[in-house]
C-alpha positions as CSV (number, residue, x, y, z in Angstrom):
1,X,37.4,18.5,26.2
2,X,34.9,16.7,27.6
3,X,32.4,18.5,30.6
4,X,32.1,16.8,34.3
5,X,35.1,14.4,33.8
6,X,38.2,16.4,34.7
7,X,39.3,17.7,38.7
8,X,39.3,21.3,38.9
9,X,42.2,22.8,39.4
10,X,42.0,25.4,42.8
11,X,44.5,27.1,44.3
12,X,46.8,25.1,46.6
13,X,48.7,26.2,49.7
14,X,51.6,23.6,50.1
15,X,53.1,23.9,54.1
16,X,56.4,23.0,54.8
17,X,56.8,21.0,58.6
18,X,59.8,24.2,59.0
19,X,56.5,26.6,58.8
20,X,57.2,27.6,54.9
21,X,54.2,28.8,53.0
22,X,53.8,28.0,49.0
23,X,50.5,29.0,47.4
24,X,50.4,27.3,43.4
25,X,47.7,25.8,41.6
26,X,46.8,22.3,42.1
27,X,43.9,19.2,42.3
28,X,43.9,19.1,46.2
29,X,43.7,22.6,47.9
30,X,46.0,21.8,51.0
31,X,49.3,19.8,51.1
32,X,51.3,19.1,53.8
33,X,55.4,18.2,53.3
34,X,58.5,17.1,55.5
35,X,61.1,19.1,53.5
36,X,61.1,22.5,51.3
37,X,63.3,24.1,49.7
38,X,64.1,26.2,52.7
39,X,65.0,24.3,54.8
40,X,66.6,20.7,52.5
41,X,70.0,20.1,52.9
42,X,70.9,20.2,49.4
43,X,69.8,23.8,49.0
44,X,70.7,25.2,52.2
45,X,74.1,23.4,52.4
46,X,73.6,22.4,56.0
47,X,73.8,18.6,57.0
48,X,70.6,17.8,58.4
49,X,69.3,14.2,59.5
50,X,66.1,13.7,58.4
51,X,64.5,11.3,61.0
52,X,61.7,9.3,59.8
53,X,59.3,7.4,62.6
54,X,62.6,7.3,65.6
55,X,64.7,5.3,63.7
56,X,67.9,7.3,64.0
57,X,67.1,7.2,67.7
58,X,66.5,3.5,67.9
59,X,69.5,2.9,65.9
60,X,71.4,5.1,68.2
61,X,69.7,2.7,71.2
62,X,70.3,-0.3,70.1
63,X,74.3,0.0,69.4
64,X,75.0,2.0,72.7
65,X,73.6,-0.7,74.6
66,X,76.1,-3.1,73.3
67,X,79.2,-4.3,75.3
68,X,82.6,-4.6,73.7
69,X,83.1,-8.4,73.6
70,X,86.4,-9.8,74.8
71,X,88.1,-12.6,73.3
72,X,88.1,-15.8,75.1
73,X,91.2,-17.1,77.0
74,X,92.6,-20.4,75.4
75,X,93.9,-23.0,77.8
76,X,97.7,-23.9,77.3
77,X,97.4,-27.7,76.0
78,X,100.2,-29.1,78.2
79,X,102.7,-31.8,76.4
């Protein structure tokens, strides 16, 4: 292998936003992740909506805000 050209490879302490702690090996010595396996729904079983910048919220907004619309009254056409 060739000197000077590759990354070193440090120890790495990955942190989970649910306060989980990995330490492994990587390029970059801190990483920061939304989901872990601690705490994703497909390993813990638990439904869990993963909310990315409000948009459940605003989705949420939007459609409660909106009125039922009623159908318009036809006029009898007389003969």
């Amino acid at each position: 292998m060739k000197k000077k050209i590759h990354p070193k490879y440090v120890k790495c302490t990955i942190t989970c936003a649910c306060g989980n702690k990995i330490e492994t090996r990587s390029t970059v010595e801190k990483i920061s992740v939304d989901l872990c396996s601690n705490c994703h729904p497909f390993f813990t079983g638990k439904q869990k909506i993963v909310d990315s910048a409000g948009r459940v919220e605003k989705f949420i907004r939007r459609y409660a805000k909106k009125k039922t619309v009623k159908p318009k009254k036809r006029k009898k056409k007389s003969e």
